[in-house]
C-alpha positions as CSV (number, residue, x, y, z in Angstrom):
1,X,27.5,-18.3,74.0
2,X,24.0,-19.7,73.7
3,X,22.1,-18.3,77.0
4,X,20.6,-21.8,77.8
5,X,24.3,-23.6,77.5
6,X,25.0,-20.8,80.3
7,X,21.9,-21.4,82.5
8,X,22.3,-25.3,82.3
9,X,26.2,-25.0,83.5
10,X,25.3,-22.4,86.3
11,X,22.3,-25.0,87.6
12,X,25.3,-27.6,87.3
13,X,27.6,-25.4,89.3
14,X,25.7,-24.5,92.4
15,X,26.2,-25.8,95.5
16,X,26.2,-25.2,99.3
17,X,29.3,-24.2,98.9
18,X,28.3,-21.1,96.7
19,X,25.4,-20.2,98.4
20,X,25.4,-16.7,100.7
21,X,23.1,-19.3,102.5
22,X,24.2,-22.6,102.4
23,X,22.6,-23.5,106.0
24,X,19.2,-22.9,104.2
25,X,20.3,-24.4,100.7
26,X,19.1,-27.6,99.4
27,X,18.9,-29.4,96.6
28,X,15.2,-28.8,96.4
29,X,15.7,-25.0,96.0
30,X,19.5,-25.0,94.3
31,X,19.0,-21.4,93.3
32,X,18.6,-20.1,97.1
33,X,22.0,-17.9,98.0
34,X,23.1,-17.9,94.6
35,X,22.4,-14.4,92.5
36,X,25.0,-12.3,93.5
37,X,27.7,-15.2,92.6
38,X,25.7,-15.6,89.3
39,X,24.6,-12.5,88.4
40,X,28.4,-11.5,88.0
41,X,28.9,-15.1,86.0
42,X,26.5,-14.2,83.7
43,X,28.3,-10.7,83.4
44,X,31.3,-12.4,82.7
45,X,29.9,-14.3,79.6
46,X,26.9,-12.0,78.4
47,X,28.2,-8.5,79.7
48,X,25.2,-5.8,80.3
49,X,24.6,-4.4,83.4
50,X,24.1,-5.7,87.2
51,X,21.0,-5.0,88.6
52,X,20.2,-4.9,92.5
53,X,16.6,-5.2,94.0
54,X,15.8,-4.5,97.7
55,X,14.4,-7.2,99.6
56,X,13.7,-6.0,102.6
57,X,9.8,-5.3,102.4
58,X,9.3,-9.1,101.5
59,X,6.1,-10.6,103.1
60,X,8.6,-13.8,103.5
61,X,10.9,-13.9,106.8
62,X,13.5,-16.1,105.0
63,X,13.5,-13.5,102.2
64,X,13.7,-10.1,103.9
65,X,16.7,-11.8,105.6
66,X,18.7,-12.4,102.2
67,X,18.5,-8.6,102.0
68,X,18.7,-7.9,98.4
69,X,18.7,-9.9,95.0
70,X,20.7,-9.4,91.9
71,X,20.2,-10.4,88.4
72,X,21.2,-8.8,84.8
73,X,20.4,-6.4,82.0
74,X,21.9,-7.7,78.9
75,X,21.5,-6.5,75.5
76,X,20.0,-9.3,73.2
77,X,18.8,-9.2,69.5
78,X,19.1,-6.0,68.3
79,X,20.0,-4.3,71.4
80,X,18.0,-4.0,73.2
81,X,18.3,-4.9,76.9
82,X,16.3,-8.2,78.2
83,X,16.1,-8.9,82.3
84,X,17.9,-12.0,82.5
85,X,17.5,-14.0,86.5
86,X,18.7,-17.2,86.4
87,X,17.7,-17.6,90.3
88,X,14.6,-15.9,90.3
89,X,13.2,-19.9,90.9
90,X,14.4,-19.6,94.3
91,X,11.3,-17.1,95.3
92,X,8.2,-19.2,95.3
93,X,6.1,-16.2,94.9
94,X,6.4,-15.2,91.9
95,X,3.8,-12.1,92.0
96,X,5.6,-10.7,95.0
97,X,9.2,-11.4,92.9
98,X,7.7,-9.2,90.0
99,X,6.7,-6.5,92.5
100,X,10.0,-6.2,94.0
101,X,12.0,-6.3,90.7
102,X,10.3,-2.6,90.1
103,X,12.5,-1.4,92.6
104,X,15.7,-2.4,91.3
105,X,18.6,-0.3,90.5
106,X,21.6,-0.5,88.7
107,X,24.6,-0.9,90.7
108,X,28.4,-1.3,89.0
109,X,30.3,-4.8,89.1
110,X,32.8,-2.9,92.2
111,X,29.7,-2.8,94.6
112,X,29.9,-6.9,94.9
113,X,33.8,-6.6,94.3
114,X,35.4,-3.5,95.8
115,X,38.7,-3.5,95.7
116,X,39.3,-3.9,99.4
117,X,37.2,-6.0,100.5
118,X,35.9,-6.5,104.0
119,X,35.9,-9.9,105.7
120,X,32.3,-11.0,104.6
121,X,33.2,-9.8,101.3
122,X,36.2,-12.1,100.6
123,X,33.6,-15.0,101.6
124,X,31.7,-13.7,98.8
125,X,34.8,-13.6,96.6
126,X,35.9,-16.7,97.2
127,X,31.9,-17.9,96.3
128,X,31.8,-16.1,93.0
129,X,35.3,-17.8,91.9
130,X,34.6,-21.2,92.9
131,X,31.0,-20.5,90.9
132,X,33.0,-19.5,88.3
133,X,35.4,-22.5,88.0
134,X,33.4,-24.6,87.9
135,X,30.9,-23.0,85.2
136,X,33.9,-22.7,83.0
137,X,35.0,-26.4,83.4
138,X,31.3,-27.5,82.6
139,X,31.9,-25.5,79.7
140,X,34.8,-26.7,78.5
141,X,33.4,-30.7,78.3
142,X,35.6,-30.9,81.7
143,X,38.3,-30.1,79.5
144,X,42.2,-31.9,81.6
145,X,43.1,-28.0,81.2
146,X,41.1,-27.7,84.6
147,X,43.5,-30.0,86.6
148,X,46.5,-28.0,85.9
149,X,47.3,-26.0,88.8
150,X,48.9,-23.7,87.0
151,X,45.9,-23.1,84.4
152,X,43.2,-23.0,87.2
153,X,45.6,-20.0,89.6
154,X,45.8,-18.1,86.6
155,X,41.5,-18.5,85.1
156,X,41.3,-17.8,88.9
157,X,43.6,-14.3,88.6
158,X,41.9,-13.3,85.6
159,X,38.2,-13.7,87.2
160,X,39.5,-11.0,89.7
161,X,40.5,-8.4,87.1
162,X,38.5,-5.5,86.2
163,X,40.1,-6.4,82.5
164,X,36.8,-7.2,80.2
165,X,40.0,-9.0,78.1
166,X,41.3,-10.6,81.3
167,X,38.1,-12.8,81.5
């Protein structure tokens, strides 16, 4: 998997439907809402480890409000690890994004999918799969696999395992 193939079918993918934010989404800023949904996208196709920054000391209102931001840590050539953010575009200070990213920690994938999840959690759930569909069925060249019931409950089963196989 060629990590721009990946960021062009993610881009492709969002919508206000996958946003944590879609009252505040648009198609100017695509990226805003996204990262949790993508950062675990991104896991799914590049592995590595999900990484969590704290938002809350943002000079920003409509920052601070969003909390927290998550991107990846995947290995690259030889190994070692490279900070991959496919939605850091949705901060339009960059300077202050770089400061904040300092503070990040890792967190594991159960944090953003724990096995019982609260209401505002299957929200999210539901987010990340229909991110994930659809990033899979630009992959596949909209592959007719994709309008078999059967073949999306089953993709959609296996996105919810723990199973590194599974996906």
């Amino acid at each position: 998997m060629e990590l721009l193939d990946l960021f062009v079918a993610i881009q492709k993918a969002w919508s206000r439907e996958t946003s944590a934010d879609s009252e505040h989404w648009s198609t100017e800023n695509p990226a805003w809402g996204q990262c949790a949904a993508t950062a675990l996208v991104v896991q799914d196709f590049l592995g590595g480890k999900l990484m969590r920054m704290n938002l809350s000391s943002s000079q920003y209102p409509e920052v601070a409000a969003m909390r927290s931001h998550y991107f990846n840590r995947v290995p690259m050539k030889f190994g070692n690890p490279e900070d991959v953010d496919f939605t850091k575009s949705q901060f339009q200070d960059q300077n202050e994004y770089s400061k904040l990213r300092r503070s990040a920690i890792m967190i594991p994938r159960e944090y953003l999918l724990p096995e019982n999840p609260l209401a505002g959690q299957l929200k999210f759930k539901a987010r990340y799969k229909a991110l994930s569909l659809e990033v899979a069925r630009i992959l596949s060249n909209n592959s007719p696999v994709f309008e078999n019931p059967i073949y999306k409950d089953r993709l959609a089963l296996a996105l919810e395992s723990n199973c590194a196989k599974g996906k």
